[in-house]
GUDRENTI-329844 format. One record per residue (C-alpha): residue number from 1; residue in one letter; x, y, z. Coordinates in steps of 0.2 Angstrom, whole numbers, plus 5000, padded with zeros to 4 digits. Layout:
% GUDRENTI-329844
  pos  code     u     v     w
  NUM     A     X     Y     Z
...
This chain:
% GUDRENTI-329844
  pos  code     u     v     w
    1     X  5000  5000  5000
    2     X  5015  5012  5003
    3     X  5024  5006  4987
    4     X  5033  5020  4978
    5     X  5032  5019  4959
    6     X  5048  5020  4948
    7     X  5056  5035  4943
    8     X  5065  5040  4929
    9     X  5083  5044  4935
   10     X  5083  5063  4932
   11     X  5093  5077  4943
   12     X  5078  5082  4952
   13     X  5075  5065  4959
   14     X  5092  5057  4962
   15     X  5105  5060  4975
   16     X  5121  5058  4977
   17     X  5131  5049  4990
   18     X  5137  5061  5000
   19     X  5156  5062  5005
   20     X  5161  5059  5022
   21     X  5165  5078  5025
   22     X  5149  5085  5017
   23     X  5139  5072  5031
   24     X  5147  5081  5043
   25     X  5144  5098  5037
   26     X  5127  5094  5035
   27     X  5125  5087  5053
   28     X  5136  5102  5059
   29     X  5122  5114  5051
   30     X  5105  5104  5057
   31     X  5113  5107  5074
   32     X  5114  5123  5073
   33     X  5097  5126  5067
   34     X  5090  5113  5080
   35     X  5100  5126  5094
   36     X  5092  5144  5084
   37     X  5076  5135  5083
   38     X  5075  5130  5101
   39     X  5082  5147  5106
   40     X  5068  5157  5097
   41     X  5054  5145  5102
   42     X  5058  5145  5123
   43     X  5056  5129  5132
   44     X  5042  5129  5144
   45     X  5038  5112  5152
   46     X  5022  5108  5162
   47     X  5015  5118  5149
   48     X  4996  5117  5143
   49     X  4996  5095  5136
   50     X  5011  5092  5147
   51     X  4999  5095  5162
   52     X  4992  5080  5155
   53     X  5010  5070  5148
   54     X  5024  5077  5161
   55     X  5011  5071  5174
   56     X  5009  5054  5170
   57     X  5027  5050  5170
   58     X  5030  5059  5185
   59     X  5014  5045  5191
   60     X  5025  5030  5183
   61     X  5038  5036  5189
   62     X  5031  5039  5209
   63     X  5015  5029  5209
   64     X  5012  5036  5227
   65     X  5008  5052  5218
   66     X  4990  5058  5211
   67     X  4979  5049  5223
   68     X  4964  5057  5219
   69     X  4963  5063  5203
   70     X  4975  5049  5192
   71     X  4959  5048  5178
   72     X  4961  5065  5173
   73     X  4977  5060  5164
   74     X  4977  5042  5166
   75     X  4961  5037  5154
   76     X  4969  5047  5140
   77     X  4987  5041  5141
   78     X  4980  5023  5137
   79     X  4983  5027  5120
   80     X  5000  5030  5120
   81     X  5015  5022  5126
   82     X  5024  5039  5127
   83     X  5023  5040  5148
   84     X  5028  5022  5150
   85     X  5043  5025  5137
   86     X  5051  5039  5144
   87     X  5047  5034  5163
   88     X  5059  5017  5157
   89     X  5070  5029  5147
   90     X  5072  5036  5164
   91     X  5075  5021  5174
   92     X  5088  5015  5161
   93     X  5100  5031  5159
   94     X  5097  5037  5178
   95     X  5096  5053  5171
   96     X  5084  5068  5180
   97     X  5067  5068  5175
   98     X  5070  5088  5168
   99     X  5084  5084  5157
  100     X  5078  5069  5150
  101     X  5062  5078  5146
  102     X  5074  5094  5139
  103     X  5085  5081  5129
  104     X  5074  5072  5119
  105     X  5063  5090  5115
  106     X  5082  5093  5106
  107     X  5081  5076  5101
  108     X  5064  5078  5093
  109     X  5070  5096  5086
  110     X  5086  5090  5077
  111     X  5074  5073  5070
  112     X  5061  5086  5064
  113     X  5076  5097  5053
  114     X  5085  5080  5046
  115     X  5067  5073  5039
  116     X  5063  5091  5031
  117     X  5082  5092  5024
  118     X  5082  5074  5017
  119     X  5064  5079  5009
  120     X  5072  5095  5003
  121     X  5086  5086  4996
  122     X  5073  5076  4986
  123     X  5062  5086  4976
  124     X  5075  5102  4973
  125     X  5093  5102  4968
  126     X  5100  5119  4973
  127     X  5107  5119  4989
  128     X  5101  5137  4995
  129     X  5084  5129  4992
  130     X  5088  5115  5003
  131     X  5094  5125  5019
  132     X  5082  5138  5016
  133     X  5068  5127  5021
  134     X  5077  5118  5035
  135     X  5080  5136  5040
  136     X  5061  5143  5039
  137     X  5055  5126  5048
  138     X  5068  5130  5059
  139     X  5062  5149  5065
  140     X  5043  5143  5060
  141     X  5042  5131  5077
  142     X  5028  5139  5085
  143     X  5020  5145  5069
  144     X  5000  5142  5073
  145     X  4991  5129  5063
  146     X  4975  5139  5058
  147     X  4961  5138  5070
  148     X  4966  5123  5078
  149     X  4975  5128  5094
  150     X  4990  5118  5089
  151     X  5011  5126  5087
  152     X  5018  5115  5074
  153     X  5029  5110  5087
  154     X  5027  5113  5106
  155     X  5036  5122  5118
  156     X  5039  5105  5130
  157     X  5040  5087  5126
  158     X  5025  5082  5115
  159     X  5022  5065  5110
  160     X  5014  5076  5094
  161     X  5034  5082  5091
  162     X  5041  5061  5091
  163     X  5027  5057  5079
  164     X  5028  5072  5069
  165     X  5049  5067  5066
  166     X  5043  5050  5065
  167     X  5032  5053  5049
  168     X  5043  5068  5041
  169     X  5056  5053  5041
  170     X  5044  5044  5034
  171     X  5040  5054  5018
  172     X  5058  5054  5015
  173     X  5061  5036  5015
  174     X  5044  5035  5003
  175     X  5053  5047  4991
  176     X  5071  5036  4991
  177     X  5058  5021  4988
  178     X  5061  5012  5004
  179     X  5042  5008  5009
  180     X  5046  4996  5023
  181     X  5057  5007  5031
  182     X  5044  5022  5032
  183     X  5029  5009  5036
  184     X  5040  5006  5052
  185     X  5042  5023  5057
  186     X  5023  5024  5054
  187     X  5020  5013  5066
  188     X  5033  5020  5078
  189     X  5022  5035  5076
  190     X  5007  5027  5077
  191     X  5013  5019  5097
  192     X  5017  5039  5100
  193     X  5001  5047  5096
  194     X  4987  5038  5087
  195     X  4979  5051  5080
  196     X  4992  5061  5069
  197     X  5000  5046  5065
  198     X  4982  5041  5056
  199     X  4983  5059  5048
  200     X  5005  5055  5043
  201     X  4999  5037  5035
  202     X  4984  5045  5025
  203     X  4996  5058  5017
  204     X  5011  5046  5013
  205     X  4997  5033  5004
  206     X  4991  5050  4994
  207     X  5011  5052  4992
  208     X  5011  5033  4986
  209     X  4998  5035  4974
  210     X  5003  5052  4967
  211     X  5021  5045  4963
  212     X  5013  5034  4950
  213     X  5011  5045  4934
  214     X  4996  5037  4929
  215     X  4987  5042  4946
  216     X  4991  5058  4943
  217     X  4987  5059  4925
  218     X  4969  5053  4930
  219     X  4967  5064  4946
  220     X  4970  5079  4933
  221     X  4956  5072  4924
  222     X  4944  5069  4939
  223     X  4949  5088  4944
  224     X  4946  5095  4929
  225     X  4929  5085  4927
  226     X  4923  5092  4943
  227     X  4927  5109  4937
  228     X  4917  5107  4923
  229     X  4901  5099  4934
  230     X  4902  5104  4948
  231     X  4888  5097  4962
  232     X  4886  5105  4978
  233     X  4884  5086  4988
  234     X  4895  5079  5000
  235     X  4890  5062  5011
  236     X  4897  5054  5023
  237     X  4894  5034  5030
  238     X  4897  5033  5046
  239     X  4893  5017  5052
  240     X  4897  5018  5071
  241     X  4884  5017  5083
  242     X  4891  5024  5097
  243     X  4891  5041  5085
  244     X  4873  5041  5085
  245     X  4872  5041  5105
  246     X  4865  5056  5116
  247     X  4879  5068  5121
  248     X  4879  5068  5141
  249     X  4877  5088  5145
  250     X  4893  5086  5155
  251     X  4901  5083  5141
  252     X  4895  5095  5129
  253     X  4897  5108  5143
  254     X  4915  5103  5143
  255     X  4915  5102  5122
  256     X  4908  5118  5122
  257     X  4924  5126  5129
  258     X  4933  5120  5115
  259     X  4929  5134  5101
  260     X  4942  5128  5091
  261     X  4932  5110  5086
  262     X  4917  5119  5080
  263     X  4923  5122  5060
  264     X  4909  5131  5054
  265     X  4911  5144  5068
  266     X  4928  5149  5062
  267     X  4934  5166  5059
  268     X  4937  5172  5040
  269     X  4955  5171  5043
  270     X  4956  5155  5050
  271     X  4947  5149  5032
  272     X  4960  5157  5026
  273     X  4972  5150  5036
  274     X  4966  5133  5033
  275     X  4962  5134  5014
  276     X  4978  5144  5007
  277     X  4990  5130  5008
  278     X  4977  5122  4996
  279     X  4979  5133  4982
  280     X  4998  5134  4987
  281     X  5002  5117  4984
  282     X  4989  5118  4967
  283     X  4999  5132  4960
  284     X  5015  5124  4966
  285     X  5009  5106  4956
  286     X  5005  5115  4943
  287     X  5021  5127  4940
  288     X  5032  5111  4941
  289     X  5025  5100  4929
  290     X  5029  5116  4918
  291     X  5045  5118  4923
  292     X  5047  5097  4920
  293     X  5051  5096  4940
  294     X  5040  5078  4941
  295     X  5045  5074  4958
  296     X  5041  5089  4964
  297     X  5024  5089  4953
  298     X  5019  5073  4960
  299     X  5024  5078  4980
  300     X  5014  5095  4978
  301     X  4999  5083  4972
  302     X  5000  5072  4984
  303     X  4997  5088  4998
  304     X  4985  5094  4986
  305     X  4975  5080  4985
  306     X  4975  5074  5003
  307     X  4971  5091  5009
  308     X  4957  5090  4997
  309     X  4952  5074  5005
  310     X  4953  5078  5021
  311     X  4945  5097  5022
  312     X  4930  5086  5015
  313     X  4930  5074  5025
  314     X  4931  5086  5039
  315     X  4916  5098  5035
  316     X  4906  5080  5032
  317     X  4909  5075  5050
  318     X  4908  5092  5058
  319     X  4891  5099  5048
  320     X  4879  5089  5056
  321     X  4871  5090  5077
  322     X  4869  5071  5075
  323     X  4889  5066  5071
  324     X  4893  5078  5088
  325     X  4901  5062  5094
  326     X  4915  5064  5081
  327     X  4920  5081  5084
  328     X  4934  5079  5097
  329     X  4942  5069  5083
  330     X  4948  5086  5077
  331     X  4949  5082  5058
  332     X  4956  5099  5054
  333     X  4973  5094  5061
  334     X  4977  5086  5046
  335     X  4983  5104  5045
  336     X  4998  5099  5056
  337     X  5008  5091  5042
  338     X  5002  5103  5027
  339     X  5009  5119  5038
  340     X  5027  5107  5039
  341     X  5026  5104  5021
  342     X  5020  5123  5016
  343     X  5037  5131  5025
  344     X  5046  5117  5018
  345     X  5043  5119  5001
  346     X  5040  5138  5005
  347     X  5059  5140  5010
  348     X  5065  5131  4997
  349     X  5058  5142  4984
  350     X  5063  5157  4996
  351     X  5083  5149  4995
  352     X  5082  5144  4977
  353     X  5073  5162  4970
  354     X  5075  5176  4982
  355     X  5090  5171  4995
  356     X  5105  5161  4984
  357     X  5122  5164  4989
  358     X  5119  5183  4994
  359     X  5126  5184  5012
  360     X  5116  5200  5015
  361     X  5099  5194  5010
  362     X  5102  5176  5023
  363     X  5107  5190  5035
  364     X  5092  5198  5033
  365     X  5080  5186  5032
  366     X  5085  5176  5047
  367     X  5087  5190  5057
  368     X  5069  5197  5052
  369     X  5061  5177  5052
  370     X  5068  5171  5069
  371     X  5065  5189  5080
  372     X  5048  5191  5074
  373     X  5044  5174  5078
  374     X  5057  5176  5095
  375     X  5046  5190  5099
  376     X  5028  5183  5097
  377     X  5035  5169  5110
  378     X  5040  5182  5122
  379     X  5024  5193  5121
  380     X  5013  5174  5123
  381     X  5023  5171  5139
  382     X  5026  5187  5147
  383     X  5026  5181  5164
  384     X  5039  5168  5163
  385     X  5056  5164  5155
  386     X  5059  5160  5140
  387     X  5067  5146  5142
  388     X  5063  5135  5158
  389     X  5078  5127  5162
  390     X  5081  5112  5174
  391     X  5088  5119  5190
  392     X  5082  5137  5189
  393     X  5073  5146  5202
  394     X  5056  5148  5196
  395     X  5054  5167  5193
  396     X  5036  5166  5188
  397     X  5025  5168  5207
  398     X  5012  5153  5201
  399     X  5026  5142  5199
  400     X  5036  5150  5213
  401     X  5021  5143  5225
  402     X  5019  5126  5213
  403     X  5039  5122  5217
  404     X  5036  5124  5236
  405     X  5021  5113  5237
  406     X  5032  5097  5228
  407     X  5045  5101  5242
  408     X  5033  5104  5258
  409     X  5019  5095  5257
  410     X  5012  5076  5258
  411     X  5013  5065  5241
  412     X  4994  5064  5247
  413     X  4988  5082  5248
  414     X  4974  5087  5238
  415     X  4972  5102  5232
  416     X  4959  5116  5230
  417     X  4961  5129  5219
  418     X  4953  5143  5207
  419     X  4948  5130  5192
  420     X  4950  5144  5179
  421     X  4968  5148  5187
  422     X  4978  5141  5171
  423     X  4970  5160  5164
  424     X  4977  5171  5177
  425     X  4986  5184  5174
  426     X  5006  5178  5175
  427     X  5002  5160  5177
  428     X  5004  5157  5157
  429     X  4995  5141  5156
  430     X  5006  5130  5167
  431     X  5000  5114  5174
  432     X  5000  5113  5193
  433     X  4997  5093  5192
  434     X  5013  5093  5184
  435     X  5024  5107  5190
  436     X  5016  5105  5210
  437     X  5015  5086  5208
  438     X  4999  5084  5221
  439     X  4982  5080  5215
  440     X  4970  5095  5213
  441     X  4951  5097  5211
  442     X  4945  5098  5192
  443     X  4950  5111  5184
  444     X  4938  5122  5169
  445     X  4952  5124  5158
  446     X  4964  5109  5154
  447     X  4954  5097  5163
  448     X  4940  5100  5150
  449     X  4949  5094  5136
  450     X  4951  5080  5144
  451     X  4933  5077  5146
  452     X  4929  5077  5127
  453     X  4939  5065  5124
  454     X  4934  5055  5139
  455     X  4917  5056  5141
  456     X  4916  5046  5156
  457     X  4924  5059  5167
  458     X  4911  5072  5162
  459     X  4898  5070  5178
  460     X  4913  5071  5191
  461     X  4920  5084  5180
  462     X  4904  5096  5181
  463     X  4903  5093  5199
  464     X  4919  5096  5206
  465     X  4921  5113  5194
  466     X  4903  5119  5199
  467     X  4908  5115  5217
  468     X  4921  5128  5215
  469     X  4910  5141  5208
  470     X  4913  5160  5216
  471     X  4931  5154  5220
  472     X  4937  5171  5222
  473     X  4924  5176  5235
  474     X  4927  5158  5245
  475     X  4925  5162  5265
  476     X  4931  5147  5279
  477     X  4916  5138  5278
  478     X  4917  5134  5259
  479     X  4933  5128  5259
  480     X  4925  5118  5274
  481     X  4913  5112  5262
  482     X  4925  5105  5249
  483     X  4935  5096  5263
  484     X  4917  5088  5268
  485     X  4911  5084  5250
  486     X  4928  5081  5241
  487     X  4942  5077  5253
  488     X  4952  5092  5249
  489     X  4964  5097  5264
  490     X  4976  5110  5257
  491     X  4972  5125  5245
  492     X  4982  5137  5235
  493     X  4972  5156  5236
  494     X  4978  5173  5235
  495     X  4988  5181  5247
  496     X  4981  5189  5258
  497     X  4972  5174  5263
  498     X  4953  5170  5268
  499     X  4952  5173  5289
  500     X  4952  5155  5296
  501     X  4963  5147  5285
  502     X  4982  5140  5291
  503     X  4996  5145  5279
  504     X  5013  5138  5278
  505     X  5019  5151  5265
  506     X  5015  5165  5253
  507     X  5023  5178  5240
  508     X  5017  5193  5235
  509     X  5000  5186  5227
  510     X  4997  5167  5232
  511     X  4997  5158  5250
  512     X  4999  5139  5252
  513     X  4985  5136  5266
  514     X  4978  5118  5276
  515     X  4961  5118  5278
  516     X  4955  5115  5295
């Protein structure tokens, strides 16, 4: 099913072995695009997902930790093997937690850059083209994927990074012909993270198919055809009961907090976002069959055609009140990989056309390409670091308070605490599951995600966050009530604290407190 087609030999498709010395240039350069791009896209773990990732291998790790609350990331890690991989990695090297986490995000970085410059090496010959693209890939990190609420690559450790190297190398062992090879990092991919790795096997079978010059020459045909008649239809057979059952109100409540899954309540932009790499890659298949660049003619196709393929299938699933069931599936994030491909193929034309060899216009373009992005990162993460090391003292006062909590209090507290607090102002989305290592009452923010795609968790969900309802105006004897009704014992508030309560520390703006 992954065969590659023939090709002609031609110098757009064949490569050369590469003499010892140029390999080592060449690893010399990915390197030092893996250290610019980590350096313009900050490093920030316990971040957003890693509340959910970074906890569960901390659990592996400690199973004492997380009494109360292990479902909230342990039903959704039964997908993945990433938590029980890295917690071995960790056993085997006897390496820190921190810096194993930080080595294989540079890992996973240097992995991304080798895949896109053995792709580049493919489908273009010049070798400004080649660099250009690993060079925009590079600085375009945490470029947004329109309206889908995902960074082409996260600030921490994303089992999403692994499986998006995992299928880049893929489509570059598809276009030197070696099918098995790439079906085996499918599959790696597939262990990592399910769901992209469904959306990296779809596109290299449309990469399969669009090699063969008779697939394309009838997809040209079938295009053109539909461009002629054109019918304003689209169906989709769903044949999965389980689609067809009543949403619990839990879990639509918790859905509902995800705007990003609702399609057809997009912004223009993001339309445009989502639909411009279309037309991109049209114009792009188009242009090199011209210019007799088939390689690069059939890999354009293949984007075409499976963004096509899967912007239909999307607005199928997402169209209909009766297919709610799918929507956590998030089809549009077969946009994950177009956005890879469209810098790709983007710098390349940049290197090959506007860039060459002139040393000003390189200076110029990385210098305006890396601080722009460099200072969208800092303006989205105002109130930390840029780049949270292991070993640094916490400058952020949310995190100040999470790193004395792991150090003074029970592996069994349990927490209360505002359940809209990932949105304060300073606290920048970090996960106190992860970063305070206690368990904590159900939060409105990550924990809701969770519930979309676990629906089971929805009832305990909508109680424990209504339970916490007014937070801000909470007196002695609602904290008193959580302890009776939930079990909580500890709280994290703001400083100055509620009259009644024991703290054991503060700052400035938050107090860790016992509740009596």
């Amino acid at each position: 099913m992954l065969a590659v087609a023939e090709e002609e030999t031609t110098p757009e498709n064949q490569t050369a072995p590469q003499p010892r010395q140029h390999r080592f240039f060449t690893i010399a350069g990915l390197l030092l695009f893996t250290a610019l791009g980590f350096l313009v896209m900050g490093y920030h773990p316990g971040l957003e997902d890693d509340g959910i990732y970074l906890t569960a291998v901390k659990a592996d790790l400690n199973p004492a930790l997380f009494p109360h609350d292990a479902n909230f990331f342990r039903l959704q890690m039964q997908a993945t093997v990433f938590d029980g991989w890295m917690a071995g990695f960790v056993r085997w090297t006897r390496m820190p937690l921190a810096w194993a986490e930080l080595l294989w995000q540079l890992l996973s970085l240097f992995l991304i850059l080798w895949a896109v410059k053995r792709i580049a090496d493919r489908i273009f010959t010049d070798e400004d083209a080649r660099w250009a693209s690993v060079a925009t890939v590079a600085a375009m990190f945490t470029l947004p994927v329109s309206g889908t609420a995902l960074y082409m690559v996260d600030q921490h450790l994303h089992p999403r990074t692994l499986a998006t190297a995992l299928i880049l190398l893929a489509v570059g062992q598809l276009l030197d012909q070696k099918r098995w090879t790439a079906a085996v990092l499918l599959l790696l991919a597939f262990l990592f993270h399910p769901l992209m790795a469904a959306m990296g096997i779809s596109f290299c079978i449309f990469l399969a198919l669009a090699m063969r010059e008779e697939v394309c020459a009838a997809i040209r045909a079938a295009i053109r055809d539909m461009a002629r008649r054109w019918r304003n239809s689209l169906a989709a057979v769903v044949p999965l009961g389980w689609v067809f059952e009543p949403a619990d109100p839990s879990w639509r409540k918790a859905l509902d907090t995800r705007t990003y899954y609702y399609l057809f309540k997009w912004k223009w932009y993001e339309w445009l976002g989502a639909l411009a790499p279309l037309f991109f890659f049209g114009w792009i298949w188009r242009a090199a069959r011209k210019r007799g660049n088939p390689l690069l003619a059939h890999f354009a196709a293949a984007v075409f055609c499976y963004g096509v393929f899967h912007q239909l299938l999307a607005m199928a699933m997402l169209c209909s009140p009766a297919l709610v069931r799918l929507t956590p599936l998030q089809p549009m994030r077969y946009l994950h990989i177009v956005y890879f491909l469209m810098m790709l193929v983007a710098g390349c034309l940049l290197g090959k056309f506007v860039l060459r060899r002139s040393v000003w216009r390189w200076t110029a373009f990385l210098l305006a390409i890396n601080a722009g992005m460099y200072a969208g990162q800092c303006a989205e993460f105002s109130g930390s670091r840029h780049l949270e090391l292991p070993g640094q003292q916490p400058a952020n006062e949310w995190l100040q308070a999470f790193d004395w909590i792991r150090g003074h209090t029970p592996a069994e507290a349990y927490f209360a605490l505002d359940p809209h607090y990932m949105e304060a102002s300073g606290e920048d989305f970090h996960s106190f599951r992860a970063l305070a290592e206690r368990s904590q009452m159900a939060d409105a923010v990550k924990d809701a995600a969770v519930v979309t795609l676990v629906p089971e968790l929805g009832p305990s969900w909508a109680n424990q966050v209504g339970a916490e309802q007014g937070w801000r105006n909470f007196r002695l004897a609602d904290f008193k009530r959580l302890k009776a009704v939930y079990g909580v014992d500890w709280a994290l508030v703001s400083y100055p604290q509620p009259a009644g309560l024991a703290c054991r520390w503060h700052n400035q703006s938050l107090a860790v407190c016992q509740i009596p």
